[in-house]
C-alpha positions as CSV (number, residue, x, y, z in Angstrom):
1,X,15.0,-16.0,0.3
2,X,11.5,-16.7,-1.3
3,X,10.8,-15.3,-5.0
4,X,7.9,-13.8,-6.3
5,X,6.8,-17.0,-7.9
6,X,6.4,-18.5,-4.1
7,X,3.1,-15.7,-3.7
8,X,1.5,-17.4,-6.5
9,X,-0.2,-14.3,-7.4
10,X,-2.5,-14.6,-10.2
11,X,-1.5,-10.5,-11.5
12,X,1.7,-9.4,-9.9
13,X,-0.3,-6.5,-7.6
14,X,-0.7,-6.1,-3.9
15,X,-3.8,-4.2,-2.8
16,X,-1.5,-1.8,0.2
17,X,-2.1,-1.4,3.5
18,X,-3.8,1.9,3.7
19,X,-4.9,3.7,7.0
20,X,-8.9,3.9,7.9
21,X,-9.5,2.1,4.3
22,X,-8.4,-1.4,4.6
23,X,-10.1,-4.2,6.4
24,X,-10.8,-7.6,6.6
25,X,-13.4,-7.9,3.7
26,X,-11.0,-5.7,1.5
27,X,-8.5,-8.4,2.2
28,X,-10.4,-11.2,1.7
29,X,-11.4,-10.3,-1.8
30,X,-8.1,-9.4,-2.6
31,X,-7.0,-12.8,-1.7
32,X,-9.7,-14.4,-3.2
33,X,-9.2,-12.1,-6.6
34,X,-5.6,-13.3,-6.4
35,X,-3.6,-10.7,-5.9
36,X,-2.4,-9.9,-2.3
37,X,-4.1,-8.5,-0.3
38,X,-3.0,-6.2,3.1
39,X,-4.2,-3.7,6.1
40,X,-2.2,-1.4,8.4
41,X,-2.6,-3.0,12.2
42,X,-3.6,0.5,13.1
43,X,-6.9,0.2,11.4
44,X,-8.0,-2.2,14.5
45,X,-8.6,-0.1,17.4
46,X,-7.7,-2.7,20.0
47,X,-5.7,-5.7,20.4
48,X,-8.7,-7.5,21.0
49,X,-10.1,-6.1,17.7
50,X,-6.8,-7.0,15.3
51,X,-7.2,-11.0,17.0
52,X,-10.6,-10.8,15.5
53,X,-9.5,-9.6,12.3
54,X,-6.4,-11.8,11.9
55,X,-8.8,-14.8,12.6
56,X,-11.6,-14.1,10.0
57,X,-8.7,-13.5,7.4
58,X,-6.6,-16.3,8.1
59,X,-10.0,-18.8,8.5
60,X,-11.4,-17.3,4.8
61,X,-8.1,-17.4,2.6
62,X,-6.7,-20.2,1.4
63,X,-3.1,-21.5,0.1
64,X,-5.1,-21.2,-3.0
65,X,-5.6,-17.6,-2.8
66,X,-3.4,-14.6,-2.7
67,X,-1.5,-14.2,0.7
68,X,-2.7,-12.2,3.3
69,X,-0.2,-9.5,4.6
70,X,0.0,-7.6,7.8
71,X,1.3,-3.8,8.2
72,X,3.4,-3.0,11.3
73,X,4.6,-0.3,12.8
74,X,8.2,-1.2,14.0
75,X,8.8,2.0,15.6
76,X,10.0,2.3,19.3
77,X,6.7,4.4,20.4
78,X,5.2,1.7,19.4
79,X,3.9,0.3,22.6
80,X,1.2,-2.4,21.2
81,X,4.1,-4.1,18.9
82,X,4.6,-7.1,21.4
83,X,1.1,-7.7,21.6
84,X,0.9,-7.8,17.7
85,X,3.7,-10.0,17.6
86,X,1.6,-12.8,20.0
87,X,-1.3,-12.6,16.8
88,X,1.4,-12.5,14.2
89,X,3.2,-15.9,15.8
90,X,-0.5,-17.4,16.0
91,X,-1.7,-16.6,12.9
92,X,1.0,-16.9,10.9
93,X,0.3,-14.3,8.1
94,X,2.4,-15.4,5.0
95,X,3.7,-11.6,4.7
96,X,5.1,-8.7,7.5
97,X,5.4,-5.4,5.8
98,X,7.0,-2.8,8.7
99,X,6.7,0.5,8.2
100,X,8.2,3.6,10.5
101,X,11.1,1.7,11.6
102,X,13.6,-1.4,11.4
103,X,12.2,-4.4,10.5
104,X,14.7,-5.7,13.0
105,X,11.8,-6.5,15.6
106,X,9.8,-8.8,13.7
107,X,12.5,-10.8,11.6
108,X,12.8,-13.9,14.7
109,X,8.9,-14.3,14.8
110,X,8.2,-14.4,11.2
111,X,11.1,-16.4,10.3
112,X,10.4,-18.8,12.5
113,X,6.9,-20.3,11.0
114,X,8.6,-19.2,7.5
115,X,6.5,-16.4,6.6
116,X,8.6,-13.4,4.5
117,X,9.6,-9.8,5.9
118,X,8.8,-6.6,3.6
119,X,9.9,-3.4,4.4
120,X,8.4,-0.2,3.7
121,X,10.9,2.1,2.1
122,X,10.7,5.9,0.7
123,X,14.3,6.1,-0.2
124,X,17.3,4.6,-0.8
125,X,18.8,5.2,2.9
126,X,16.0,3.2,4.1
127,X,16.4,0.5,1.6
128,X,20.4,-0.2,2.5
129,X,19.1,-0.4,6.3
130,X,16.2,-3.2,5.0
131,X,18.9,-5.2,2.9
132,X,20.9,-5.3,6.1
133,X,18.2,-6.2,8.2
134,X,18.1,-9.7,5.9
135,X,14.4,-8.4,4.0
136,X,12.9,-10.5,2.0
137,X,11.8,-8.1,0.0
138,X,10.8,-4.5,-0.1
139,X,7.9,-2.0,-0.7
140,X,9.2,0.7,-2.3
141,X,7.0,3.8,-1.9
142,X,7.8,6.4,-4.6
143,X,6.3,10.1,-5.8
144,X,3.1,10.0,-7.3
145,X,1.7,7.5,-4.5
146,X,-0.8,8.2,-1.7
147,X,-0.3,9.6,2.2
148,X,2.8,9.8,3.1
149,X,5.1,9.3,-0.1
150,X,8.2,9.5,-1.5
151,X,9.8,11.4,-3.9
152,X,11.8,9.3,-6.4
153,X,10.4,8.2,-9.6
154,X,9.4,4.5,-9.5
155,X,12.2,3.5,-12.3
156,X,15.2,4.9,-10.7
157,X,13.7,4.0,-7.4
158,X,13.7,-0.1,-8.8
159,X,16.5,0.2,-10.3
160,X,18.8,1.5,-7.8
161,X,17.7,-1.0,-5.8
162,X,17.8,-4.2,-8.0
163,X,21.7,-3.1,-8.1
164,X,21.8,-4.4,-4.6
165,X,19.0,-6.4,-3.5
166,X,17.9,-9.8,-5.5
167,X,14.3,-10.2,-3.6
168,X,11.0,-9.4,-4.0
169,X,10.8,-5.4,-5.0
170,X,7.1,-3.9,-4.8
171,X,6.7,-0.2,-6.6
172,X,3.9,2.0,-5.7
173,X,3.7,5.4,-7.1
174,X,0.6,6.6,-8.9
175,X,0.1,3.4,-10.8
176,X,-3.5,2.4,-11.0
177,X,-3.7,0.4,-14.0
178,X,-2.5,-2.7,-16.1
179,X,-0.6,-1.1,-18.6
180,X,1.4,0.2,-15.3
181,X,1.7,-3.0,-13.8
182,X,3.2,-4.0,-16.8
183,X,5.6,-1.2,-17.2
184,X,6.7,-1.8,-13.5
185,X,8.0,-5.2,-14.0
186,X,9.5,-4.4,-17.9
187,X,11.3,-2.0,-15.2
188,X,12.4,-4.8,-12.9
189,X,9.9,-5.0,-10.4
190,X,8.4,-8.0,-9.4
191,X,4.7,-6.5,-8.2
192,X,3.0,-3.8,-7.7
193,X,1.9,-1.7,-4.8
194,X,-1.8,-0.1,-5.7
195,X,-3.7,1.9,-3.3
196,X,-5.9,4.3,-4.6
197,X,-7.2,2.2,-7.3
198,X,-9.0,0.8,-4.4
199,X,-10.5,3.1,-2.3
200,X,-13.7,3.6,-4.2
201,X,-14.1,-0.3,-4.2
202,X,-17.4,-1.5,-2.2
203,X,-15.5,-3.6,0.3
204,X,-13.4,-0.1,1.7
205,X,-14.1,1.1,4.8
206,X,-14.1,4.5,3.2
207,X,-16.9,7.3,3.5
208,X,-18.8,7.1,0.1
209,X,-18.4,11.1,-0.1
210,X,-14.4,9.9,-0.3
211,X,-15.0,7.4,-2.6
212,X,-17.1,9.6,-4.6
213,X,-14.2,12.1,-4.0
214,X,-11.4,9.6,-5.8
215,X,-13.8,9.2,-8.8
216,X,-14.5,12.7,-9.8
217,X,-10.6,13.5,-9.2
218,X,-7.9,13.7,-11.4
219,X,-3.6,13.8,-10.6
220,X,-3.7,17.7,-10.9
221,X,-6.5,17.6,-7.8
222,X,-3.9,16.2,-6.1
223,X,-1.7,17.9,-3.3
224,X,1.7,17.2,-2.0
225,X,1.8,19.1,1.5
226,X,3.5,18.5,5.1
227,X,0.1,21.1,6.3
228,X,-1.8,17.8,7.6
229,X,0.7,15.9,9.9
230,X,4.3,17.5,9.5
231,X,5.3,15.0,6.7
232,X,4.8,15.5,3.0
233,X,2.0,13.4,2.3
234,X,-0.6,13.4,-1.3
235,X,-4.0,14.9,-0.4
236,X,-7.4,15.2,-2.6
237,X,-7.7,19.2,-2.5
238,X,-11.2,19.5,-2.6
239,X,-10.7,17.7,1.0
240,X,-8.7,20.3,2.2
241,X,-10.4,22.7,0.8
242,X,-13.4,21.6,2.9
243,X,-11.4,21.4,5.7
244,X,-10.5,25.2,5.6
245,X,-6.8,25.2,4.3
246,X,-5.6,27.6,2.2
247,X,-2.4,28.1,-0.3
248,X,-0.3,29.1,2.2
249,X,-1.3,26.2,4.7
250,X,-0.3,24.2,2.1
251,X,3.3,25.6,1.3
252,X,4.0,25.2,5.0
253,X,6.9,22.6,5.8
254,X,5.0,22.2,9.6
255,X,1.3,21.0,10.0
256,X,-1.3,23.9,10.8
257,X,-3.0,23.9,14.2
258,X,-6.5,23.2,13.8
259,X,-7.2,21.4,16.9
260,X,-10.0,23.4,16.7
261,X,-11.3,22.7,13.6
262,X,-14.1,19.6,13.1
263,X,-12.1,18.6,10.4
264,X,-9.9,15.2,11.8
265,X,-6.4,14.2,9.6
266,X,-7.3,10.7,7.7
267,X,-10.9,11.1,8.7
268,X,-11.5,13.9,7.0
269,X,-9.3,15.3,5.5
270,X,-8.7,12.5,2.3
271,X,-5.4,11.2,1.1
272,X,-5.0,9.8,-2.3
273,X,-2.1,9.0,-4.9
274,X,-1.9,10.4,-8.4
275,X,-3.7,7.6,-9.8
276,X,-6.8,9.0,-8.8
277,X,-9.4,9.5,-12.1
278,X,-8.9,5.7,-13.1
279,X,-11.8,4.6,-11.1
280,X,-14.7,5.3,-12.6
281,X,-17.6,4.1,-10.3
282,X,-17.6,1.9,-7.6
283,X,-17.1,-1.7,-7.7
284,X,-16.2,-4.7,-6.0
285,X,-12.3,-5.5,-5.5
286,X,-12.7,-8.7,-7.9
287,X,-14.0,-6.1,-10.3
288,X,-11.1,-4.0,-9.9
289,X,-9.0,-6.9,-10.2
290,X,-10.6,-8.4,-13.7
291,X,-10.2,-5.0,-15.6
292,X,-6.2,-4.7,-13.9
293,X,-5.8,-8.6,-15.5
294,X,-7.3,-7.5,-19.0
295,X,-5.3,-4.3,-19.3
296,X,-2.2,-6.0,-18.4
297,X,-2.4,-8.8,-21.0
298,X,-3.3,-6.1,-23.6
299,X,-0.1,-4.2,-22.1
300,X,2.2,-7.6,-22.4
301,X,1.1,-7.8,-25.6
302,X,1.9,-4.5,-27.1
303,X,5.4,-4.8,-25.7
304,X,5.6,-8.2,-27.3
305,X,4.5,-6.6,-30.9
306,X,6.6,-3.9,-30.5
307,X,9.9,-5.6,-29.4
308,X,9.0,-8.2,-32.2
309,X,8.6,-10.9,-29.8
């Protein structure tokens, strides 16, 4: 089973897979920043699309940059998965993450160019099924983290699971800065997963008013509510605000029909973890990546003064 130290990471962060925000140039400079960098295969509207994608990445990043990483869905409805399997098995990306089902379907093709398998987990159920299913390591999705989230706190999350699994455990949960890197692997992870931190970044695919939106927030101005798509999931409240839901929307454990509202789920209507109110402007991902590298050495080394090392 590969280790951390086989990503050669240059900050133990992953820039995650998020849904209408990630793309090719935000995983390029991720790479290229050194940390790893992903997108959901959702975010290309075709087949055709994700081969185009898949080949500017895997032409731009180098074994001397961070790995690349592509997001599956593994879930039976999943009717493009074989197709995606074909680009996976030609492009080789270094890193699978599934998400919305066993990680059972991609484990042969992935395996067999020696690329690792990540599954996305939001509790420990989930996790047991991963370790079965011969992971290599896990992203562990906890509260306090964007879209649809979990509801463990990132500590007991990791350290339930490092009682059973010895690969590669990646936390996300409302971290958006060094000193929470830091603190994640003092807990026993081995990287981070950071979304939000992100989204206000100039190589996001995301509308400017939602950048703009992640910047002026703070964790309060964010919602937990199943109103959107049936699922709990983190939402910026002044997004659904403008898309006309109310307290009571929000309370509801079933999404509201608005079919005939203008307002569009992801489009629209904005998700975001509680790290929201770290980003302060927008700037490029290596930008992002420079200040997370600083505040983590000055993190290290406050735990090394205080332990007395």
């Amino acid at each position: 089973m590969r280790g951390i130290a086989d990503l050669k990471l240059r900050l133990p962060v992953i820039c995650a897979p998020m849904f209408r925000i990630s793309g090719p140039e935000m995983v390029i400079a991720a790479c290229k920043s050194g940390i790893g960098g992903s997108f959901p295969s959702t975010n290309a509207r075709t087949v055709g699309e994700l081969d185009e994608w898949m080949g500017v990445i895997s032409d731009a990043v180098t074994d001397d940059d961070g790995p690349w990483i592509a997001n599956l869905i593994t879930h039976s409805t999943r009717t493009r998965l074989p197709d995606e399997l074909k680009l996976v098995e030609q492009y080789k990306p270094p890193i699978v993450i599934t998400a919305l089902g066993s990680p059972r379907p991609v484990m042969e093709v992935v395996k067999a160019y020696g690329g690792s398998v990540f599954a996305d987990v939001v509790n420990l159920q989930l996790a047991k099924k991963a370790v079965d299913a011969g992971v290599d390591g896990m992203a562990c999705i906890s509260a306090g983290a964007g879209g649809h989230t979990g509801h463990l706190s990132p500590f007991a999350f990791i350290s339930a699971i490092r009682e059973r699994f010895d690969g590669v455990i990646a936390v996300g949960g409302g971290i958006a800065d060094g000193a929470g890197v830091a603190g994640a692997i003092a807990a026993g992870a081995d990287c981070v997963y950071m979304g939000t931190r992100f989204i206000p970044t100039t190589e996001s695919l995301a509308d400017d008013r939602y950048k703009y939106m992640v910047i002026d927030a703070q964790a309060d101005d964010v919602v937990v509510s199943a109103a959107v798509t049936g699922t709990a999931a983190s939402w910026l409240r002044a997004s659904l605000e403008e898309a006309g839901f109310n307290e009571a929307d929000l309370s509801a454990e079933i999404s509201r029909d608005y079919s005939n509202s203008q307002s569009k789920r992801w489009r629209d209507i904005w998700a975001a973890g509680q790290g929201v109110g770290r980003s302060q402007k927008i700037e490029t991902v290596a930008a992002v990546v420079d200040d997370l590298e600083r505040e983590y050495e000055q993190a290290v080394r406050r735990l090394g003064t205080i332990s007395g090392l």
